[in-house]
N, C-alpha and C positions, 0 to 999 in steps of 0.2 A: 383275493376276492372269491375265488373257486372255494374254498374253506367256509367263509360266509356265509353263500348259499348252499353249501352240501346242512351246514347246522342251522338255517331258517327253515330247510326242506326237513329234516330231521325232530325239529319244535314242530315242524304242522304236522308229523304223525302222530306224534306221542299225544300231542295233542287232540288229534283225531282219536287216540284207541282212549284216551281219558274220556271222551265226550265232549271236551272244551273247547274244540274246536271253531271256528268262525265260523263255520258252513252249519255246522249241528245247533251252535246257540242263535244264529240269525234267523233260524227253522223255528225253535222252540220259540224264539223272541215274537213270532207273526202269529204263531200259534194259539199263544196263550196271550199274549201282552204285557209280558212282564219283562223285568230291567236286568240290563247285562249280567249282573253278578250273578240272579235270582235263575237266571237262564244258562249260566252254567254248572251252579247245582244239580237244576235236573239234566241238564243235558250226564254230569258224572252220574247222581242216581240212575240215568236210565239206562247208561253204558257197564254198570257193575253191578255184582248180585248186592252186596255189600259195598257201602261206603264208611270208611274207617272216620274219626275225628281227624287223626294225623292227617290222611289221606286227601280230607277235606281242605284245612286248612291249610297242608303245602298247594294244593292246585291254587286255592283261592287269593293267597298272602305273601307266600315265598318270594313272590318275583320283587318285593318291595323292599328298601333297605330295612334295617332290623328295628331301627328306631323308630319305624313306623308299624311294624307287628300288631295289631289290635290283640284286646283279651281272647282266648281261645273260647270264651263265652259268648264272644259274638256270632260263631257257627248255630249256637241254638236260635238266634234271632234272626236268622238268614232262613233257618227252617223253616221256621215259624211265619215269619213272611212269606214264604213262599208257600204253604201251607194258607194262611189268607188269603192271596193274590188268586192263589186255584178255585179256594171257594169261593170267593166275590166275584171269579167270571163263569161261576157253576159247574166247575169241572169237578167230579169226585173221583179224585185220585188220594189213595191213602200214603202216607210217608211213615212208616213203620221205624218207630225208635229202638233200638237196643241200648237203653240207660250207661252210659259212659262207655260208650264203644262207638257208634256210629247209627246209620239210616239206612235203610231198605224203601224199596217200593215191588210191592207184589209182581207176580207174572200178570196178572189183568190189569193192573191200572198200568202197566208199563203197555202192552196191545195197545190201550185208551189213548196213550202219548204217542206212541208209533203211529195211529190213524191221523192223528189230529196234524201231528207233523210232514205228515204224506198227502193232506188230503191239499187239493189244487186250490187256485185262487178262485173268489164269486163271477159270476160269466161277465162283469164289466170289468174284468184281470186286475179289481181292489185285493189284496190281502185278507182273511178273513177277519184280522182286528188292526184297527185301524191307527189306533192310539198307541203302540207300541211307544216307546223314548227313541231317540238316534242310538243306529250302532257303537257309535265312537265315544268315549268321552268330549266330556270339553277340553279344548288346547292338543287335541290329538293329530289334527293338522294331515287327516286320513290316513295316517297311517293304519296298517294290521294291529293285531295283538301281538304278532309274532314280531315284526318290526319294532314294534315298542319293547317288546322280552331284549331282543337281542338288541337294542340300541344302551337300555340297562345293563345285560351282558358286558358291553365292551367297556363300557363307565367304570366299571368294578374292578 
């Protein structure tokens, strides 16, 4: 059992230095009001100067079995979305493409997400957006992210 949680405590750093984090995407998720997956994109664009394709799609896909792998062309649509979702709620933050390599997000538009992800709740202690989706999936039955990784972990 002590092994268990030494590698539950071990996923929530790595996770933490990725940006993927529960604590980092539940932030960006109030923030902005966008949807788990979408919220840890940026949470990894905001945590790297560079984010690779590969880089992307192991944080975003890996944890699934193989037969369920989506086209690695689904990462442009994830951008992209998320890129929409920024500008429908007015936030101008740039997502800087390097054509078959990966995404960047500037040093100022990264500030712009730092403020917004820092700044406190309205003085009636609402979130400042309100329509966020639930953190969990459906059928997730509360569990963590991390919980769910290592529950897949031990399956394998």
């Amino acid at each position: 059992m002590h092994d268990r949680h030494a590698l539950l405590d071990r996923i929530e750093q790595l996770e933490g230095v990725l940006g993927v984090d529960r604590s980092a995407t539940g932030r960006i998720r109030e923030a902005f009001g966008i949807e788990p997956m979408l919220a840890q994109v940026l949470g990894m664009l905001l945590a790297r100067e560079f984010v690779t394709r590969d880089g992307l799609y192991t944080v975003l896909y890996e944890d699934r079995p193989e037969c369920e792998w989506p086209d690695e062309k689904i990462l442009d649509v994830q951008i992209c979305k998320l890129r929409a979702q920024l500008k429908k709620r007015g936030h101008k933050i740039s997502i800087v493409t390097k054509f078959g390599e990966g995404w960047s997000i500037p040093a100022v538009d990264k500030m712009k997400i730092r403020a917004a992800i820092t700044r406190k709740p309205d003085a009636d202690g609402l979130p400042a957006v309100t329509d966020a989706p639930p953190l969990a999936p459906a059928g997730a039955q509360g569990k963590s992210l991390k919980e769910r990784r290592m529950a897949f972990l031990e399956g394998a």
